[in-house]
Predicted model as a PDB file, atoms N, CA, C, CB and O in Angstrom, pLDDT in the B-factor column:
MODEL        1                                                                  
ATOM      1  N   UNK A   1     -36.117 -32.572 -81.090  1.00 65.00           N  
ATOM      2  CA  UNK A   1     -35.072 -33.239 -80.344  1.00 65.00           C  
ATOM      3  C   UNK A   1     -35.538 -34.559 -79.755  1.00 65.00           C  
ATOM      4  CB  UNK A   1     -34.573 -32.343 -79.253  1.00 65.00           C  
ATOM      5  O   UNK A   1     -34.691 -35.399 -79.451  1.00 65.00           O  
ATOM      6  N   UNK A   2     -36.671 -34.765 -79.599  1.00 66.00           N  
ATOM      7  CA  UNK A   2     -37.163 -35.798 -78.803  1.00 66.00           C  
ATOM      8  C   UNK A   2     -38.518 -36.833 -79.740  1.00 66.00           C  
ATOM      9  CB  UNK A   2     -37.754 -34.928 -77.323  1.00 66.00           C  
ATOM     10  O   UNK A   2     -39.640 -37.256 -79.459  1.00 66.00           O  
ATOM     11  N   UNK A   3     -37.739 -36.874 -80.756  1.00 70.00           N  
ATOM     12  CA  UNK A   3     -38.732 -37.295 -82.042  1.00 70.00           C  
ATOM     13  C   UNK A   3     -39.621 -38.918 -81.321  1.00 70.00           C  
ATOM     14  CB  UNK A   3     -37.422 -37.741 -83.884  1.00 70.00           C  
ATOM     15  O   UNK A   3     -40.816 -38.982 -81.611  1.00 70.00           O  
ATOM     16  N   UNK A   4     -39.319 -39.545 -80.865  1.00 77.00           N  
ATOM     17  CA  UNK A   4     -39.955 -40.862 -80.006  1.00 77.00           C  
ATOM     18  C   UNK A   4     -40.498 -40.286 -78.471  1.00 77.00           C  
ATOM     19  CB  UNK A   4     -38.557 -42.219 -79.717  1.00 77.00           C  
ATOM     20  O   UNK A   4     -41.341 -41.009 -77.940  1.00 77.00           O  
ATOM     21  N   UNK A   5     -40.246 -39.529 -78.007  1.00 72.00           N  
ATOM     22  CA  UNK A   5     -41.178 -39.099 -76.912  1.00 72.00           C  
ATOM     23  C   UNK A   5     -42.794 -38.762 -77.283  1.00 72.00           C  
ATOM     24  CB  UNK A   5     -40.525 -37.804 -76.311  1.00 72.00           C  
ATOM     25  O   UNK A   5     -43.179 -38.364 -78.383  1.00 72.00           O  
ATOM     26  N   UNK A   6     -43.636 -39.014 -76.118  1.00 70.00           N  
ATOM     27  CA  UNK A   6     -44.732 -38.889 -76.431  1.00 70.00           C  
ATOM     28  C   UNK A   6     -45.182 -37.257 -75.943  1.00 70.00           C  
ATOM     29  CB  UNK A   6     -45.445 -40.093 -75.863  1.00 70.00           C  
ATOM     30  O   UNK A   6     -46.409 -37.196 -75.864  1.00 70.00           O  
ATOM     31  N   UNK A   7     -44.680 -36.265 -75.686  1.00 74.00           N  
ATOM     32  CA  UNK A   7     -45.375 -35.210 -75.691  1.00 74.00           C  
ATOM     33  C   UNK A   7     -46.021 -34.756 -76.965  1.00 74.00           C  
ATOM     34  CB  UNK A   7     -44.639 -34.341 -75.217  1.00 74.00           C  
ATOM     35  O   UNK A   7     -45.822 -35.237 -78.080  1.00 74.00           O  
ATOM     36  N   UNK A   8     -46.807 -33.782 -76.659  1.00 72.00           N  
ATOM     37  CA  UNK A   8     -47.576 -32.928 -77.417  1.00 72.00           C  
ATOM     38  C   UNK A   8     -47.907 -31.653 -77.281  1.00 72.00           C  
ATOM     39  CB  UNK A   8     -48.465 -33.339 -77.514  1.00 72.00           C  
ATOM     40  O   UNK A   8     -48.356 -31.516 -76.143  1.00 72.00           O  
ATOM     41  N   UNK A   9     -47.916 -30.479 -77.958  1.00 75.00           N  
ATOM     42  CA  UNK A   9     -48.108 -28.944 -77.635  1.00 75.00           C  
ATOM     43  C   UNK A   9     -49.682 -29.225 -77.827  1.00 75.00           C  
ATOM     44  CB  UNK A   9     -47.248 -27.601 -78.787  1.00 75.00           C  
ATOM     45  O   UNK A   9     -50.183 -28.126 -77.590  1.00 75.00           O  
ATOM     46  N   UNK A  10     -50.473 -29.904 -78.059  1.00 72.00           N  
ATOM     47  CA  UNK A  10     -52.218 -29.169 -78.691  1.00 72.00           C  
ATOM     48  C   UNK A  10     -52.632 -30.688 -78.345  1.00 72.00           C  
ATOM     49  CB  UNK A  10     -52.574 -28.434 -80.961  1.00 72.00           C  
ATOM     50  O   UNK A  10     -51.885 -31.642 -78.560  1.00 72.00           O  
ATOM     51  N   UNK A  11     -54.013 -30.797 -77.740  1.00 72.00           N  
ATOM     52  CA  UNK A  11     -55.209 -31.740 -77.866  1.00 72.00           C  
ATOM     53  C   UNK A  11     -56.555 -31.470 -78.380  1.00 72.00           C  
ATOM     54  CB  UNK A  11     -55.463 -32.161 -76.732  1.00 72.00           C  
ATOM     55  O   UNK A  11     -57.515 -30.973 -77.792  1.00 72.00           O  
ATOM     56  N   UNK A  12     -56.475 -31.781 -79.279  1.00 70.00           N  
ATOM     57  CA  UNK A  12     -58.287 -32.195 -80.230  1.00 70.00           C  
ATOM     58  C   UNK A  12     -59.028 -32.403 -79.041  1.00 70.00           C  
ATOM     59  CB  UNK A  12     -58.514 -33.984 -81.455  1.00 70.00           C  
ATOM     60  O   UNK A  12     -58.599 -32.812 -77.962  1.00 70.00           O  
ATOM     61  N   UNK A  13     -60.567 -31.974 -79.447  1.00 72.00           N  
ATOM     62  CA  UNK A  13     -61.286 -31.894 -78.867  1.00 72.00           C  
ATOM     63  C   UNK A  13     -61.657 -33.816 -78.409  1.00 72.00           C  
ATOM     64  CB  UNK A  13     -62.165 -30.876 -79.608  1.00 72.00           C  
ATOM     65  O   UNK A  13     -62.059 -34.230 -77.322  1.00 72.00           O  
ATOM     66  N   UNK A  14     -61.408 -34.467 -79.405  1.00 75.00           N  
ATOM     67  CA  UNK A  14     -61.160 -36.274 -79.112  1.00 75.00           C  
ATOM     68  C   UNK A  14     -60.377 -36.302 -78.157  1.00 75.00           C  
ATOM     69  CB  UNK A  14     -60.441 -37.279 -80.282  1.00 75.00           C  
ATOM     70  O   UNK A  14     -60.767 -37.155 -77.359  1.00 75.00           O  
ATOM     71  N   UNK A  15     -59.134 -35.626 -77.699  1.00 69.00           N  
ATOM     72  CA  UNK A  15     -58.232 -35.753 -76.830  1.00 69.00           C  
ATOM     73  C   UNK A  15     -57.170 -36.347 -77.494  1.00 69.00           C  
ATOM     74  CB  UNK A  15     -58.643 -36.391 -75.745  1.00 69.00           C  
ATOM     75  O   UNK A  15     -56.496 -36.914 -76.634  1.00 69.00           O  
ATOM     76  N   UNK A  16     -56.670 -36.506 -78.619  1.00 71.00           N  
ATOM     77  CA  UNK A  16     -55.585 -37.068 -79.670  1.00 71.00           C  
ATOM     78  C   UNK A  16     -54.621 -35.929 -79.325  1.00 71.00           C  
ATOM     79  CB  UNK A  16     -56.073 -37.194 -81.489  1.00 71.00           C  
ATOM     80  O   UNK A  16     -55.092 -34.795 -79.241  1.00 71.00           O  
ATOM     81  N   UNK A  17     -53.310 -36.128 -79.118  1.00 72.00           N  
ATOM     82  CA  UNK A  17     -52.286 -35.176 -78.902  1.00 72.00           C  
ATOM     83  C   UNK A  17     -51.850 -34.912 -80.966  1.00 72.00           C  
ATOM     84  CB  UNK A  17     -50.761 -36.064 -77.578  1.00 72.00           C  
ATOM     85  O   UNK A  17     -52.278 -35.516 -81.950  1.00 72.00           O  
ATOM     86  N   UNK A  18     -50.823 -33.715 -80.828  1.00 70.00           N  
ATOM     87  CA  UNK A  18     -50.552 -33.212 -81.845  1.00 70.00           C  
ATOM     88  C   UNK A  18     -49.099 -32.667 -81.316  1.00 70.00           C  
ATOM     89  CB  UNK A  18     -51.662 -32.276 -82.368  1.00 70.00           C  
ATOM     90  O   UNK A  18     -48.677 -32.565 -80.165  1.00 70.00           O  
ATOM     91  N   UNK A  19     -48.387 -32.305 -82.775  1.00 70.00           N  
ATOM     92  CA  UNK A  19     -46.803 -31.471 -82.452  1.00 70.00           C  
ATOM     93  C   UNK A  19     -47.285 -30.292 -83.248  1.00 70.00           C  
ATOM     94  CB  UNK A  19     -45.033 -32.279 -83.159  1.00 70.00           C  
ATOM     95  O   UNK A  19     -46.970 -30.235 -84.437  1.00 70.00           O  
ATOM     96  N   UNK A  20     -47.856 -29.556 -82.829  1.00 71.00           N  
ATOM     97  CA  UNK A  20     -48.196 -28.193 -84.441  1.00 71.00           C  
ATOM     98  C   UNK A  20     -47.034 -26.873 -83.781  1.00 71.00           C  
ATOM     99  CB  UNK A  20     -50.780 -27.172 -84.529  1.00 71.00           C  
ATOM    100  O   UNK A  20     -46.765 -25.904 -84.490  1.00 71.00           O  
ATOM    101  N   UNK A  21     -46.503 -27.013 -82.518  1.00 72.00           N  
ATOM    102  CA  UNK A  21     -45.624 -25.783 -82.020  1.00 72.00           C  
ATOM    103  C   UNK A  21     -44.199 -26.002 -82.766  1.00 72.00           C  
ATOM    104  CB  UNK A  21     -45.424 -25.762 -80.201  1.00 72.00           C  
ATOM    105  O   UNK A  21     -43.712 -27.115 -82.567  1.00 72.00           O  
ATOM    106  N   UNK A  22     -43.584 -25.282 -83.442  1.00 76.00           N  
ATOM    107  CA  UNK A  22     -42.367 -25.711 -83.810  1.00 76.00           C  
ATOM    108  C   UNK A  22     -41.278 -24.261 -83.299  1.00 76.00           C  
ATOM    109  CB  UNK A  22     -42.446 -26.142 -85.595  1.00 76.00           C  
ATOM    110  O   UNK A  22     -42.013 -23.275 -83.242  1.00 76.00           O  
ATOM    111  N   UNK A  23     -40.118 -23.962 -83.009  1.00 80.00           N  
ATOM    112  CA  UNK A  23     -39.094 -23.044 -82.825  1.00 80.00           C  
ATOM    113  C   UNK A  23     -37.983 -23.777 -84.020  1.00 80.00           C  
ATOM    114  CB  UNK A  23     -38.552 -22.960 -81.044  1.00 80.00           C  
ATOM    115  O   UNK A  23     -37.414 -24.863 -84.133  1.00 80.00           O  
ATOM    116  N   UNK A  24     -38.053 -22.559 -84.765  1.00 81.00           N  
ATOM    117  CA  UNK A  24     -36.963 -21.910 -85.553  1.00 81.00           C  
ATOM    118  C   UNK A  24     -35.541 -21.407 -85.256  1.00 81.00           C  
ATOM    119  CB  UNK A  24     -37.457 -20.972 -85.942  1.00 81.00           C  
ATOM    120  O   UNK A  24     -35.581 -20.502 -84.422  1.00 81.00           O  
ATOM    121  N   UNK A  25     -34.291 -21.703 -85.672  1.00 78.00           N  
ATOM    122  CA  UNK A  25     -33.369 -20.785 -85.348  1.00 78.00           C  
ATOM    123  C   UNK A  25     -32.747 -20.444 -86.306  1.00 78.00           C  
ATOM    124  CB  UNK A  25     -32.606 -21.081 -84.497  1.00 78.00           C  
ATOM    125  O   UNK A  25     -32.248 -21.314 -87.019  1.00 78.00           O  
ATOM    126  N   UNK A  26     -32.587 -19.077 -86.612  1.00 74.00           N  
ATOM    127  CA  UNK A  26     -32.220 -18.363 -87.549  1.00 74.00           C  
ATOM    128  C   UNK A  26     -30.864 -17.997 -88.205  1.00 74.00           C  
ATOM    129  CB  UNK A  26     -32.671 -17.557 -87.240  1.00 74.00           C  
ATOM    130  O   UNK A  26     -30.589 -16.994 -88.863  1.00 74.00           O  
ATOM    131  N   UNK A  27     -30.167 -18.937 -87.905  1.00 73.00           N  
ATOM    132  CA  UNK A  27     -28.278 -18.928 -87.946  1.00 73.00           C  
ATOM    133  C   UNK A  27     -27.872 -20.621 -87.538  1.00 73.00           C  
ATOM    134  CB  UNK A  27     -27.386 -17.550 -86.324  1.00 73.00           C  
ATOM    135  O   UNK A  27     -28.283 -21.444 -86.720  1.00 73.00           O  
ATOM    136  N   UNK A  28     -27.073 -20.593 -88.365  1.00 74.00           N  
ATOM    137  CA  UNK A  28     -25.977 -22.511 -88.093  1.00 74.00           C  
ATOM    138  C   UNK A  28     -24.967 -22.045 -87.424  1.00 74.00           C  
ATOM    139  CB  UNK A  28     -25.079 -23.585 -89.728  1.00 74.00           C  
ATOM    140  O   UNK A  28     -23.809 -22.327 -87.729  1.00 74.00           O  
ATOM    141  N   UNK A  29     -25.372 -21.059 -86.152  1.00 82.00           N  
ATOM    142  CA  UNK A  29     -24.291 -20.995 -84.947  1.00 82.00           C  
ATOM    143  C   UNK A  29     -24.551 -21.395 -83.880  1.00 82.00           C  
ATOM    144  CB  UNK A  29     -23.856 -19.888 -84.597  1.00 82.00           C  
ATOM    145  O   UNK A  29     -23.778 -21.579 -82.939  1.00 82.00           O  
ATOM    146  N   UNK A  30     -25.937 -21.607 -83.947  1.00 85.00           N  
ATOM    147  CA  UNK A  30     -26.591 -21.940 -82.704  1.00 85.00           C  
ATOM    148  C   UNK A  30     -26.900 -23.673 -82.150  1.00 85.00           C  
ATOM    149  CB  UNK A  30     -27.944 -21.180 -82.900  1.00 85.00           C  
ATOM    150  O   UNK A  30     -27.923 -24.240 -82.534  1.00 85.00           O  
ATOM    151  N   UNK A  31     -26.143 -24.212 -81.455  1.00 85.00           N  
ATOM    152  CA  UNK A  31     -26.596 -25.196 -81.204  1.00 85.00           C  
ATOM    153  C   UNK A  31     -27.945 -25.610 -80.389  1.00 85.00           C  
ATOM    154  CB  UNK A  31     -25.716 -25.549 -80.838  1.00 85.00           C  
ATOM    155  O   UNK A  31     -28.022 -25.361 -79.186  1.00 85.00           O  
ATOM    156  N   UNK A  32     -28.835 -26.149 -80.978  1.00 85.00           N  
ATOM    157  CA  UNK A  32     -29.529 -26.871 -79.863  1.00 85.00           C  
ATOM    158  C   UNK A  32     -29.600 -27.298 -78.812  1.00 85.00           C  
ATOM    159  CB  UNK A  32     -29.720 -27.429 -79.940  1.00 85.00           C  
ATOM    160  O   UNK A  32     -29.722 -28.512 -78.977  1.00 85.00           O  
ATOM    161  N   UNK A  33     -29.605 -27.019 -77.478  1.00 90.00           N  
ATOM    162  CA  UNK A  33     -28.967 -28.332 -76.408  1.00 90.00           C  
ATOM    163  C   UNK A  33     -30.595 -28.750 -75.642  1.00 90.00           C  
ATOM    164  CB  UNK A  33     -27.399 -27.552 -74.814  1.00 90.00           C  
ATOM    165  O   UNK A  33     -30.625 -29.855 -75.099  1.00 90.00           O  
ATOM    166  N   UNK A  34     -31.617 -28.087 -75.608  1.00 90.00           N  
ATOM    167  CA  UNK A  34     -32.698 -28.339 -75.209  1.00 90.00           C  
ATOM    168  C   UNK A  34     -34.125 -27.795 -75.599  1.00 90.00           C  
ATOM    169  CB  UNK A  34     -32.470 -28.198 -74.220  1.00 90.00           C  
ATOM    170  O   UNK A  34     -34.224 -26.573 -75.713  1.00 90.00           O  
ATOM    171  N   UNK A  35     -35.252 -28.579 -75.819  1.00 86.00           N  
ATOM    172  CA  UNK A  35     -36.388 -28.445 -76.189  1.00 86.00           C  
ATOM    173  C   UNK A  35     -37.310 -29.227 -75.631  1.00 86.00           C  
ATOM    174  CB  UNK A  35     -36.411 -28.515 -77.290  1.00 86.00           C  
ATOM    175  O   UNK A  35     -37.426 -30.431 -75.860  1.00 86.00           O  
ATOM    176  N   UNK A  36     -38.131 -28.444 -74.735  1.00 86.00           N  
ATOM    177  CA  UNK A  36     -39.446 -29.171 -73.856  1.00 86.00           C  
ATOM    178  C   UNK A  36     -40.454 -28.220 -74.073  1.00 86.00           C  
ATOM    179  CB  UNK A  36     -39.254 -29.417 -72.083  1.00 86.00           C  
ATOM    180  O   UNK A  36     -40.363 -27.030 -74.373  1.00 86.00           O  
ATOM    181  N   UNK A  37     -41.982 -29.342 -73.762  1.00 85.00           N  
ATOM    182  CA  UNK A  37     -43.018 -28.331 -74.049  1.00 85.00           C  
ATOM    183  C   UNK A  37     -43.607 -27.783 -72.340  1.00 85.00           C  
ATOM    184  CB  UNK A  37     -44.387 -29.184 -75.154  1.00 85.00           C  
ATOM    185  O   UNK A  37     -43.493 -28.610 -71.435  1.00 85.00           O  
ATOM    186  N   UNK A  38     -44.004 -26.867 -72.125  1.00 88.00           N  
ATOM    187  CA  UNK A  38     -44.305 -25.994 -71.026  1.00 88.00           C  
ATOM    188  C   UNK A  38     -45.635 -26.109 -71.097  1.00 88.00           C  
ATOM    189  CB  UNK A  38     -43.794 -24.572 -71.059  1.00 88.00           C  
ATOM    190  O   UNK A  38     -46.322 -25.518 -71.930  1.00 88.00           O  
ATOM    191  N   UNK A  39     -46.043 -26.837 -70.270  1.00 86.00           N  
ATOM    192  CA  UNK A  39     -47.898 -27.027 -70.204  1.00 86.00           C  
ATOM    193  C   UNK A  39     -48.647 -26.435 -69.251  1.00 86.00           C  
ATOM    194  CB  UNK A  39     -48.418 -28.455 -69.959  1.00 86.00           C  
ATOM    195  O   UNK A  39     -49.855 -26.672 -69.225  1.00 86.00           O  
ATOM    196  N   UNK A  40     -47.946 -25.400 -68.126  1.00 91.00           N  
ATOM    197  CA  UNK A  40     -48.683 -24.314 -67.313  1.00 91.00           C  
ATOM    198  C   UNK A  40     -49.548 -23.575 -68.393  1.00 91.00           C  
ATOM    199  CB  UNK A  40     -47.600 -23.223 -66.498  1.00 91.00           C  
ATOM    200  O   UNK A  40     -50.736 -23.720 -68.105  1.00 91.00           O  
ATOM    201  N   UNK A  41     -49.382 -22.862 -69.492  1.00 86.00           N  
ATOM    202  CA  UNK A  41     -50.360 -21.707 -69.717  1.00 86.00           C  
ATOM    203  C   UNK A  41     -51.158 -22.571 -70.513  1.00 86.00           C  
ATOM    204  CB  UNK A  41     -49.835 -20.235 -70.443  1.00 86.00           C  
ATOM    205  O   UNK A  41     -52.143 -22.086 -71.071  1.00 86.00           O  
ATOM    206  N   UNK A  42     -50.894 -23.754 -70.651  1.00 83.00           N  
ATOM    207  CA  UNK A  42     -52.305 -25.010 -71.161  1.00 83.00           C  
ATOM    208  C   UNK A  42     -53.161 -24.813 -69.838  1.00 83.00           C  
ATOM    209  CB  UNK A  42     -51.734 -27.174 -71.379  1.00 83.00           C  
ATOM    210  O   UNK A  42     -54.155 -24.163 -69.516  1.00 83.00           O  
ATOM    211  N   UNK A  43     -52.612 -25.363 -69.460  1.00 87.00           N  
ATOM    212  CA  UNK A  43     -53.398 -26.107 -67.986  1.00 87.00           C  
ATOM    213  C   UNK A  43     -54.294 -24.779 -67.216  1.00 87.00           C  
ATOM    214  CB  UNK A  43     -51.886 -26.833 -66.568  1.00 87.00           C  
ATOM    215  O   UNK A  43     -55.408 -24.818 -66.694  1.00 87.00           O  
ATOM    216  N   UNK A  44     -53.560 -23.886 -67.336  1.00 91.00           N  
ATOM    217  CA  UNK A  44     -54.419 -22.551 -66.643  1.00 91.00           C  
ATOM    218  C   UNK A  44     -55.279 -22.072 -67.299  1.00 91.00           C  
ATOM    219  CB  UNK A  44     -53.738 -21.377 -66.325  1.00 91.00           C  
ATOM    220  O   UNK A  44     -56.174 -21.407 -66.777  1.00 91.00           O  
ATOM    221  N   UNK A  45     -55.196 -22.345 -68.868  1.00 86.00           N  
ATOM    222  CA  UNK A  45     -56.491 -21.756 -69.251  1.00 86.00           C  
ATOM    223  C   UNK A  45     -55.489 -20.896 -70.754  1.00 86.00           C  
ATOM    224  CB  UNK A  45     -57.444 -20.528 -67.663  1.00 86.00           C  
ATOM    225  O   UNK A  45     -55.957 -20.749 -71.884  1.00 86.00           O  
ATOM    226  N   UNK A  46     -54.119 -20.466 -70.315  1.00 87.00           N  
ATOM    227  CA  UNK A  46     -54.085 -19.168 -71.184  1.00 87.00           C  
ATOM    228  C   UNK A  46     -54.052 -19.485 -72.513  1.00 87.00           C  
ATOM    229  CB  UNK A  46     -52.918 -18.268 -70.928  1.00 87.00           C  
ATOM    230  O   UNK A  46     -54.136 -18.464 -73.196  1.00 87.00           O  
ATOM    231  N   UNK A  47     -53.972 -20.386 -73.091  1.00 82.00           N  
ATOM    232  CA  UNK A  47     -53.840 -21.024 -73.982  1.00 82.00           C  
ATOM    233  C   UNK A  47     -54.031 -22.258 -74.278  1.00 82.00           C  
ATOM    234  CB  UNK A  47     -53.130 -20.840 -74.162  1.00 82.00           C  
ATOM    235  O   UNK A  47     -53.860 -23.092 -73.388  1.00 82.00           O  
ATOM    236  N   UNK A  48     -54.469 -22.717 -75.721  1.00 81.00           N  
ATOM    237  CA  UNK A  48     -54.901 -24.099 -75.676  1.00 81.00           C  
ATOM    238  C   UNK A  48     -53.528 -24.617 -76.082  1.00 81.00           C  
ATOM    239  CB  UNK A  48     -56.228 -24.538 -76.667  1.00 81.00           C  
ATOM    240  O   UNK A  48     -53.607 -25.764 -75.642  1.00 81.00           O  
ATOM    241  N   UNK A  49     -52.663 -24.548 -76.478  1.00 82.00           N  
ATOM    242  CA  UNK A  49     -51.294 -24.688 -76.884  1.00 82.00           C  
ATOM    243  C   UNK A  49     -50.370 -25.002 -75.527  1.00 82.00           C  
ATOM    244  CB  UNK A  49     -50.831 -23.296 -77.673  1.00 82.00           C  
ATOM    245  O   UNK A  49     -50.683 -24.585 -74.412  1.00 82.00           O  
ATOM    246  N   UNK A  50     -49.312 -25.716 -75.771  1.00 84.00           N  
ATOM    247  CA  UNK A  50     -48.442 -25.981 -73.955  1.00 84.00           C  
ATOM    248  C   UNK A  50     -47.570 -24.464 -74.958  1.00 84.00           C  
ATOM    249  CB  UNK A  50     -46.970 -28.384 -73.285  1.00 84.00           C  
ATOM    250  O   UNK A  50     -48.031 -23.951 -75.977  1.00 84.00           O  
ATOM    251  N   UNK A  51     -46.274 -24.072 -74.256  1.00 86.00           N  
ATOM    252  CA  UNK A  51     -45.193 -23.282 -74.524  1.00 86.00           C  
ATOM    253  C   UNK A  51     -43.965 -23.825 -74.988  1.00 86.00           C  
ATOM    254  CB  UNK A  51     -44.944 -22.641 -73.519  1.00 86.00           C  
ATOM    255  O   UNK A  51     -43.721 -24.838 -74.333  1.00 86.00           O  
ATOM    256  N   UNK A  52     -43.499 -23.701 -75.437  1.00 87.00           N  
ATOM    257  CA  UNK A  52     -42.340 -24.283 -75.870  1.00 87.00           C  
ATOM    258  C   UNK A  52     -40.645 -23.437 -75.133  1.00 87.00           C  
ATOM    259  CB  UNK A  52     -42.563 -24.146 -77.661  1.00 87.00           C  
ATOM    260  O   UNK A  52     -40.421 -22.237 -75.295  1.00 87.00           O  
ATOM    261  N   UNK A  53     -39.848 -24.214 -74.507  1.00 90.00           N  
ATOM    262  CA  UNK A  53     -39.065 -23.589 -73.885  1.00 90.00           C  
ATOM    263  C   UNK A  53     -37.953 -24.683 -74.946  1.00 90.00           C  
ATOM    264  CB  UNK A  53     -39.230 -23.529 -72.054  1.00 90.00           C  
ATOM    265  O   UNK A  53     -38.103 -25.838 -75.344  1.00 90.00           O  
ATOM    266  N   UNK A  54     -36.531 -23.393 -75.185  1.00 90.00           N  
ATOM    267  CA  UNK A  54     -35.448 -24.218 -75.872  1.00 90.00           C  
ATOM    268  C   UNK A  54     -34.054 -23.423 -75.397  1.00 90.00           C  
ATOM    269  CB  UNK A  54     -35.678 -24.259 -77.690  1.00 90.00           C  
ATOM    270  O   UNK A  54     -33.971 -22.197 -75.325  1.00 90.00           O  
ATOM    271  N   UNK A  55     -33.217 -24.151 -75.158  1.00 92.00           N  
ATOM    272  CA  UNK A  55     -32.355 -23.702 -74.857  1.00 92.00           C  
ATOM    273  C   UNK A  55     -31.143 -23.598 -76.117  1.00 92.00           C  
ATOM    274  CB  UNK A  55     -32.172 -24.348 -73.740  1.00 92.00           C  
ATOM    275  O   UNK A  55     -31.102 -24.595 -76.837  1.00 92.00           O  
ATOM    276  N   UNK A  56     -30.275 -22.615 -76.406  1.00 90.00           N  
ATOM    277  CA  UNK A  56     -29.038 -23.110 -77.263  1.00 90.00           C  
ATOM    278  C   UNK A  56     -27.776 -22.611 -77.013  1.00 90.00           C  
ATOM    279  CB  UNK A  56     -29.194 -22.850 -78.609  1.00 90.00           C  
ATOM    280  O   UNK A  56     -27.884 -21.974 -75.965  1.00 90.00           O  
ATOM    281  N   UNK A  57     -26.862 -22.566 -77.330  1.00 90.00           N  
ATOM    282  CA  UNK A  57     -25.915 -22.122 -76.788  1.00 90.00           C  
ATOM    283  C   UNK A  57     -24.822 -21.703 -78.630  1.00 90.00           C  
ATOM    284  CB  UNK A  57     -25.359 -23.458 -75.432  1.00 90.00           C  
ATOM    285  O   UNK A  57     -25.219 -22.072 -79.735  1.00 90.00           O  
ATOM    286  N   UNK A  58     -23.617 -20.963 -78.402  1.00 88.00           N  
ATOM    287  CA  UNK A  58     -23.254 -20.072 -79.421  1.00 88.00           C  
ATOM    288  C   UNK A  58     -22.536 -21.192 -79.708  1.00 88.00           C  
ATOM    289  CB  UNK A  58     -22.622 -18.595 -79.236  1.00 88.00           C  
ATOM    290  O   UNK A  58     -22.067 -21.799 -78.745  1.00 88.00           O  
ATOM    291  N   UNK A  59     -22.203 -21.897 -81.565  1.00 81.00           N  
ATOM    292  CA  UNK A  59     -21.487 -23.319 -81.943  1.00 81.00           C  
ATOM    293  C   UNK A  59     -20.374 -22.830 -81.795  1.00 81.00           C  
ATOM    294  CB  UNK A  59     -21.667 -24.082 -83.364  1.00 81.00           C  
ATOM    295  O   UNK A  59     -20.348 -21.601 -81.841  1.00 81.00           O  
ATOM    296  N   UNK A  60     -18.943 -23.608 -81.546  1.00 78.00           N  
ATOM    297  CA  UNK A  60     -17.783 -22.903 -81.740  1.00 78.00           C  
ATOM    298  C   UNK A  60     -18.001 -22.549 -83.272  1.00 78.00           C  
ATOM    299  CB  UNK A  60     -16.415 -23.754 -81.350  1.00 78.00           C  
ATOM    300  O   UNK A  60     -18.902 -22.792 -84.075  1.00 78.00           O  
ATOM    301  N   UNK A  61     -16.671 -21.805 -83.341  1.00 74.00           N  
ATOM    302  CA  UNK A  61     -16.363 -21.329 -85.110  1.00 74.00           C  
ATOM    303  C   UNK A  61     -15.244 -21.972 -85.248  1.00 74.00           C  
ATOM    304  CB  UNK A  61     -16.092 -19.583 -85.615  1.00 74.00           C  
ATOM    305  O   UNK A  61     -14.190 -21.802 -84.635  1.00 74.00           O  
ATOM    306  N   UNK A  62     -15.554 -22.885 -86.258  1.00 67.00           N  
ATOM    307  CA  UNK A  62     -14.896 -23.871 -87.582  1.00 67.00           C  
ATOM    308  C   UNK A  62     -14.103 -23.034 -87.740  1.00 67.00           C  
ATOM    309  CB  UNK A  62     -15.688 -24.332 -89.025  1.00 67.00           C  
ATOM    310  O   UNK A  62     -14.363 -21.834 -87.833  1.00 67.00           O  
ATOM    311  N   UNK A  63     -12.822 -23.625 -87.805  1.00 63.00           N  
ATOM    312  CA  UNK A  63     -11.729 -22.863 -88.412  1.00 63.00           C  
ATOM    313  C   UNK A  63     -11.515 -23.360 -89.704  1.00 63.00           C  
ATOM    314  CB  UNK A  63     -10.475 -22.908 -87.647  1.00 63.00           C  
ATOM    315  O   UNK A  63     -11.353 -24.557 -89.942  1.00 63.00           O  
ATOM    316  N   UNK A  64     -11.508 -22.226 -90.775  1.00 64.00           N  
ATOM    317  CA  UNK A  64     -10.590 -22.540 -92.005  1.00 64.00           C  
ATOM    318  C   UNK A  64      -8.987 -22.967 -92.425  1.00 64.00           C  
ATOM    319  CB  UNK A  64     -10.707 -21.565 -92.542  1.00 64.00           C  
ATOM    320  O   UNK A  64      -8.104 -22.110 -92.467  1.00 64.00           O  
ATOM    321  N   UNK A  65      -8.729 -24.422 -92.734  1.00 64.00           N  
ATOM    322  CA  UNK A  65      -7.628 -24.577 -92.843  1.00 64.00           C  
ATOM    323  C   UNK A  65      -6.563 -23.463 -94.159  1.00 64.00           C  
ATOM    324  CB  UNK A  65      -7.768 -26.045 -93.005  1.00 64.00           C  
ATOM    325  O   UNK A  65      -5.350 -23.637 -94.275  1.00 64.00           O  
TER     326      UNK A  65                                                      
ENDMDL                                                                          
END                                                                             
């Protein structure tokens, strides 16, 4: 969603950021409305990865003429 923003889920040991976290959605009902990366369980240790939080919501249904 945010293809020109500079976040990143992962840093190389250089400190070069990366996008390697991706979320999937499994149906064309679901809209997108939000995607940010969650860098608490980076920062604490639990992971070298940030989290990925996304929000979507149900698409209306297209009616057939």
């Amino acid at each position: 969603m945010h293809p020109d923003a500079p976040g990143h889920s992962w840093y190389g040991r250089g400190g070069n950021g990366y996008r390697f976290d991706h979320t999937f959605l499994t149906t064309d009902r679901l809209d997108l409305t939000r995607c940010d990366y969650v860098h608490a369980p980076r920062h604490h240790g639990l992971s070298d990865h940030a989290a990925m939080a996304v929000a979507a919501v149900v698409a209306p249904r297209q009616l057939q003429p």
